[in-house]
Backbone as a printed PyTorch tensor [residue, N CA C, xyz], in Angstrom:
tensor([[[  9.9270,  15.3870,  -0.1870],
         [  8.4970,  15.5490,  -0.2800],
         [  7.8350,  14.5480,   0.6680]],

        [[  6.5860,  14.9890,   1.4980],
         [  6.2710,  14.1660,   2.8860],
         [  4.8070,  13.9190,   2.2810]],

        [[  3.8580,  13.2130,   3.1990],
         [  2.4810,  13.1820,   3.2470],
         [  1.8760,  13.6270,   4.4110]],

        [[  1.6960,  14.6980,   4.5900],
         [  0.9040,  14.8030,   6.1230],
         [  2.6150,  14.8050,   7.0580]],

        [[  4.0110,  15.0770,   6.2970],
         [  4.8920,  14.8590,   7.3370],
         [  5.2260,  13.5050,   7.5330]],

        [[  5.2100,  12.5520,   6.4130],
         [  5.3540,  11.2060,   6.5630],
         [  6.0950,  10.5280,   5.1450]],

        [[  7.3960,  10.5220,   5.5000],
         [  7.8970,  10.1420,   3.4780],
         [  6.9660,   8.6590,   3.2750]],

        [[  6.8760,   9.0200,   1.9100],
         [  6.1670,   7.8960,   0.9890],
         [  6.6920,   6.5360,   1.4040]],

        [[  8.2050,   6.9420,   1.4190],
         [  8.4780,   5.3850,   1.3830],
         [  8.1670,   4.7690,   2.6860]],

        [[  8.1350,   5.1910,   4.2210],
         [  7.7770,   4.8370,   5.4650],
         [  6.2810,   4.3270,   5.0240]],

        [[  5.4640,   4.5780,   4.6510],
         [  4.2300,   4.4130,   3.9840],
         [  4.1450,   3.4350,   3.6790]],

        [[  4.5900,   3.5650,   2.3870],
         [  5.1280,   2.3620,   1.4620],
         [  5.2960,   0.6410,   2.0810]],

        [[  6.3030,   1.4780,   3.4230],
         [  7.0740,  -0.0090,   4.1360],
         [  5.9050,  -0.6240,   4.7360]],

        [[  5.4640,   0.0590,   5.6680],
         [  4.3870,   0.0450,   6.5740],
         [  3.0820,  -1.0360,   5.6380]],

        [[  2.9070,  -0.2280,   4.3370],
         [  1.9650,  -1.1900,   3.5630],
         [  2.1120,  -2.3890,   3.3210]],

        [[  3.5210,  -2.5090,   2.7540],
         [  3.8740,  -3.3980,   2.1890],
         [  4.0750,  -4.6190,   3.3700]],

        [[  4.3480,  -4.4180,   4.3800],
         [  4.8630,  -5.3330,   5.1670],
         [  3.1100,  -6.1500,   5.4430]],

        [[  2.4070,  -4.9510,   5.8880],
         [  0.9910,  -5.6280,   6.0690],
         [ -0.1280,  -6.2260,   4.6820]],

        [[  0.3570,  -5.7990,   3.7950],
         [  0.1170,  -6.7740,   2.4050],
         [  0.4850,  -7.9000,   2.3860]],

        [[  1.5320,  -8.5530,   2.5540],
         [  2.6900,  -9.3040,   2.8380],
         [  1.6450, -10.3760,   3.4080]],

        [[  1.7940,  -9.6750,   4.9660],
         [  1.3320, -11.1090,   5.5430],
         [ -0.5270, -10.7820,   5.7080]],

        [[ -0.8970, -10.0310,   5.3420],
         [ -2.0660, -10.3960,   4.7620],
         [ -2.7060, -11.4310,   3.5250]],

        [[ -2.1120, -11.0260,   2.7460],
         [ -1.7870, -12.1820,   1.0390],
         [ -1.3700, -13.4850,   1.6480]],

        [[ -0.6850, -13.7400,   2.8020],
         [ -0.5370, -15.1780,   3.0880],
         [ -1.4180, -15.4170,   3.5810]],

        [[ -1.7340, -14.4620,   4.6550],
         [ -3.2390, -15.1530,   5.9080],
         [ -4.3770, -15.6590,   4.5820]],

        [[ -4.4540, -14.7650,   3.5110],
         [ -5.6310, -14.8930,   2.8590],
         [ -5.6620, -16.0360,   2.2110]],

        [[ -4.0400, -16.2150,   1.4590],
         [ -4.2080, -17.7200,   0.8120],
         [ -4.3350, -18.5390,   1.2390]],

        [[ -3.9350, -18.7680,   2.6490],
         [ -4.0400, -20.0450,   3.3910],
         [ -5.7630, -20.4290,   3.9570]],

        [[ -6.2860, -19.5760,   3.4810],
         [ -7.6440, -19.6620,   3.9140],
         [ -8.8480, -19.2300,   2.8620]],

        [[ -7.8590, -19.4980,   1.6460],
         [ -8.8260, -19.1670,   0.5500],
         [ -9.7120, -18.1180,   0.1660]],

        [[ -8.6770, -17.1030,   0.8050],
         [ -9.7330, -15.6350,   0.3930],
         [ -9.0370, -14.9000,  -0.5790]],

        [[ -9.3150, -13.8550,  -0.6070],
         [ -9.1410, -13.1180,  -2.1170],
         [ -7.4490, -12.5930,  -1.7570]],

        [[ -6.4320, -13.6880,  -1.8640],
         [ -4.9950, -12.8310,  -1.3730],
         [ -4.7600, -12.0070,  -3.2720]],

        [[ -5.6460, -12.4960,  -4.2420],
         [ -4.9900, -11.6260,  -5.3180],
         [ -5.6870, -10.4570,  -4.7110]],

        [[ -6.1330,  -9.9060,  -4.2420],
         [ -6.4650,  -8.2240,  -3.9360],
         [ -5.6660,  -7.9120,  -3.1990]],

        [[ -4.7120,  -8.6950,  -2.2750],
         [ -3.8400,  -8.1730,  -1.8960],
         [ -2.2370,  -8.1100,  -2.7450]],

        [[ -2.4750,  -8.7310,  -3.3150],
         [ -1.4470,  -8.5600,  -4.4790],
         [ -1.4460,  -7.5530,  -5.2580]],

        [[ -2.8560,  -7.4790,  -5.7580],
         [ -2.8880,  -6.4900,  -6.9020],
         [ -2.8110,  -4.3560,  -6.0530]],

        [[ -2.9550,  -4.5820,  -4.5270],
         [ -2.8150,  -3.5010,  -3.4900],
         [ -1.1380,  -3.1380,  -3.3560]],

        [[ -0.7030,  -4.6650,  -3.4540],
         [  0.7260,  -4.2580,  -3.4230],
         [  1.5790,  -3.9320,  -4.7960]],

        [[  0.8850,  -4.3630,  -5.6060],
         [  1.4730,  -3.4820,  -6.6160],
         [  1.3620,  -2.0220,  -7.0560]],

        [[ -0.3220,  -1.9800,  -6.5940],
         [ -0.5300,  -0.6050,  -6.8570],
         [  0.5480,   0.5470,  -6.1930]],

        [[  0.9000,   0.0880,  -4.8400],
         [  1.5040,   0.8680,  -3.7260],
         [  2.5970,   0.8150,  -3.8920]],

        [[  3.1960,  -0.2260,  -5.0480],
         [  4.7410,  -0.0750,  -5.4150],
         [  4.7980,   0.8920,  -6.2930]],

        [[  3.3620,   0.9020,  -7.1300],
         [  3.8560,   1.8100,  -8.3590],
         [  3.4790,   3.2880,  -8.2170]],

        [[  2.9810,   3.6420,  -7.0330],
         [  2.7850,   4.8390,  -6.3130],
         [  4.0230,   5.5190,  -5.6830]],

        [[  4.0390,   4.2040,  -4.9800],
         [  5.8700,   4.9440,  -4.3850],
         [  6.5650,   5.9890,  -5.4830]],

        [[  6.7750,   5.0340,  -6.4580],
         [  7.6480,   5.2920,  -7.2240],
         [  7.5890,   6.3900,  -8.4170]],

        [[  6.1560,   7.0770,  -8.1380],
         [  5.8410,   8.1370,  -8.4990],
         [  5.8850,   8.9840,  -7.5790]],

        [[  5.8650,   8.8980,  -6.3980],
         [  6.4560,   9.9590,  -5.4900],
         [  7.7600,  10.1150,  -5.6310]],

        [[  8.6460,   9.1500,  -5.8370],
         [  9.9230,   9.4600,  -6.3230],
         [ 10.0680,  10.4620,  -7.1110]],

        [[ 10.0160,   9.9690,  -8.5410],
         [ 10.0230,  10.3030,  -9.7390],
         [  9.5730,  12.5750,  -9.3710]],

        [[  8.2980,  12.6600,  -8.7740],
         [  7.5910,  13.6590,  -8.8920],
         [  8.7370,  14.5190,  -7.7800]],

        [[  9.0400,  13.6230,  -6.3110],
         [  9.8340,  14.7470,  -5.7180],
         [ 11.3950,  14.7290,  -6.4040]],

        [[ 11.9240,  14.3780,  -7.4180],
         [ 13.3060,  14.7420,  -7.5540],
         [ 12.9650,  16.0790,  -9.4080]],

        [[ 11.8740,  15.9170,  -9.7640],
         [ 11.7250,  16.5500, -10.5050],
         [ 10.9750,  17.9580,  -9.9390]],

        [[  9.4990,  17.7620, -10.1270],
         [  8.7190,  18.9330, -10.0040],
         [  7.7010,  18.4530,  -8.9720]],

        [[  7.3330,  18.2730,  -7.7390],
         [  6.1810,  18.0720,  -6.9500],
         [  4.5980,  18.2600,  -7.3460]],

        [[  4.7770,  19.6140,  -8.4090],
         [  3.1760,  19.7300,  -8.7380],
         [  2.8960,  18.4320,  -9.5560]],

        [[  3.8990,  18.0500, -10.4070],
         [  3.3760,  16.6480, -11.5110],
         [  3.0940,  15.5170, -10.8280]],

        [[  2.9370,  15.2080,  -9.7290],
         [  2.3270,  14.2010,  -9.2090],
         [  0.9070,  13.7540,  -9.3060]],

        [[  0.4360,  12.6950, -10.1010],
         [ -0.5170,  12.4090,  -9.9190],
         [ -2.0830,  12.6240,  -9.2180]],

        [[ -3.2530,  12.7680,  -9.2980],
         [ -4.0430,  12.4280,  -7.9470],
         [ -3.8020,  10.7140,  -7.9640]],

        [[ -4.2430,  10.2930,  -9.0750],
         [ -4.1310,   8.6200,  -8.3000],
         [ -2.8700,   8.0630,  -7.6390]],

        [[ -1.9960,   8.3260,  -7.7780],
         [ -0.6660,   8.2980,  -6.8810],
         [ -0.9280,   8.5020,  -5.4950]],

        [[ -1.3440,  10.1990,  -5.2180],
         [ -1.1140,  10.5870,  -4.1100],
         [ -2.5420,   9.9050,  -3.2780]],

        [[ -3.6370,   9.4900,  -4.3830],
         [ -4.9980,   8.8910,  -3.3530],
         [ -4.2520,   7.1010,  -3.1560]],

        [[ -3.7870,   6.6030,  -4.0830],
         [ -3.4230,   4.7960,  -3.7400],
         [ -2.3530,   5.5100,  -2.5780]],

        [[ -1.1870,   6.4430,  -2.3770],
         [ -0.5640,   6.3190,  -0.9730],
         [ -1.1660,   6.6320,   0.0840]],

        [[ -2.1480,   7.4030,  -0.2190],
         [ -3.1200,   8.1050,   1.4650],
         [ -3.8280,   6.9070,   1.8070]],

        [[ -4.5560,   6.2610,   1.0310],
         [ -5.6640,   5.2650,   1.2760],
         [ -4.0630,   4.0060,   2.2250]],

        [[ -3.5000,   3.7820,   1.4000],
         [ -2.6590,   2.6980,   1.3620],
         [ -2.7420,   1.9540,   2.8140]],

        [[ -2.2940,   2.4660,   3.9830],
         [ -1.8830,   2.1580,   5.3170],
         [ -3.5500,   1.7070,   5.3200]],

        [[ -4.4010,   2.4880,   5.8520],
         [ -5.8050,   1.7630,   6.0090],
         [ -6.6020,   0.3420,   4.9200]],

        [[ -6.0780,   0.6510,   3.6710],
         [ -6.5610,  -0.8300,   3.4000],
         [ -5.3430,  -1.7820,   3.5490]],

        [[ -4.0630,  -2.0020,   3.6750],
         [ -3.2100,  -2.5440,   3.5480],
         [ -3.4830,  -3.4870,   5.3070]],

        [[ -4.0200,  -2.4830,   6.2710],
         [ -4.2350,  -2.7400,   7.5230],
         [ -6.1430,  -3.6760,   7.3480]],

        [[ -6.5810,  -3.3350,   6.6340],
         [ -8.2090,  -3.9830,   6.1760],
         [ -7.8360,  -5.2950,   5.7130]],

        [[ -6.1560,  -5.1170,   5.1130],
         [ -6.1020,  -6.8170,   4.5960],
         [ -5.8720,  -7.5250,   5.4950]],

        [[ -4.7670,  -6.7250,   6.3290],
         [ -4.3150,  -7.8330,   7.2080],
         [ -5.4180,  -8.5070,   8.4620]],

        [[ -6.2350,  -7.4900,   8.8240],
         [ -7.1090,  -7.8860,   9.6900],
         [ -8.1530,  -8.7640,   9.1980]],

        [[ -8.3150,  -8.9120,   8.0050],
         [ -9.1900,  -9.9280,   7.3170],
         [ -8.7960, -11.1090,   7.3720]],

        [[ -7.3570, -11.1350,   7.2310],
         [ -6.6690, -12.3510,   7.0030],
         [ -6.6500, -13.2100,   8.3950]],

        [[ -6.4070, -11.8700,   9.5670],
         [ -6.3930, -12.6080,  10.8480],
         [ -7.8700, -12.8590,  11.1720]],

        [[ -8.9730, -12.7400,  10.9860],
         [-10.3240, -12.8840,  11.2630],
         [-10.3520, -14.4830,  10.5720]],

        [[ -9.9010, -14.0310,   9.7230],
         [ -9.7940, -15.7830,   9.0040],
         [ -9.1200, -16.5870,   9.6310]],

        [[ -8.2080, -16.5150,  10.3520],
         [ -7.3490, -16.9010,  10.9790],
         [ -8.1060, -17.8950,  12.6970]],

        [[ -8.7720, -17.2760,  13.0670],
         [ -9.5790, -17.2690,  14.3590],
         [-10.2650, -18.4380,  13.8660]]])
């Protein structure tokens, strides 16, 4: 099961990596890195309903699943660029 032709978990990685070092840029500069925490959990626990939904039935997938993975890459990329603005 894809998104637009894109497995979840490539998604997933892609987020997660830019959560990552967003949540550091942010702590080190005292901005909100729990929103990036609480982004990366959401996007873990999304994944893992794309799992769950493609080895069973695809229609049982969530909307909030499938909206926290679509959104995911664009705010996950909103963190990191925040973090580097802070950074400057």
């Amino acid at each position: 099961m894809t998104l637009y032709g894109i497995k979840p978990a490539y998604i997933a990685g892609f987020s997660f990596l830019c959560l990552a070092v967003g949540a550091v840029l942010l702590f080190l500069h005292d901005g909100p890195y729990w929103l990036a925490l609480v982004l990366f959990v959401a996007v873990a626990w999304s994944n893992g309903r794309w799992r769950e939904a493609g080895q069973q039935n695809p229609a049982q997938l969530s909307t909030p699943a499938f909206l926290v993975l679509l959104l995911a890459p664009f705010v996950s990329m909103a963190a990191l660029v925040w973090g580097l603005a802070l950074q400057l």
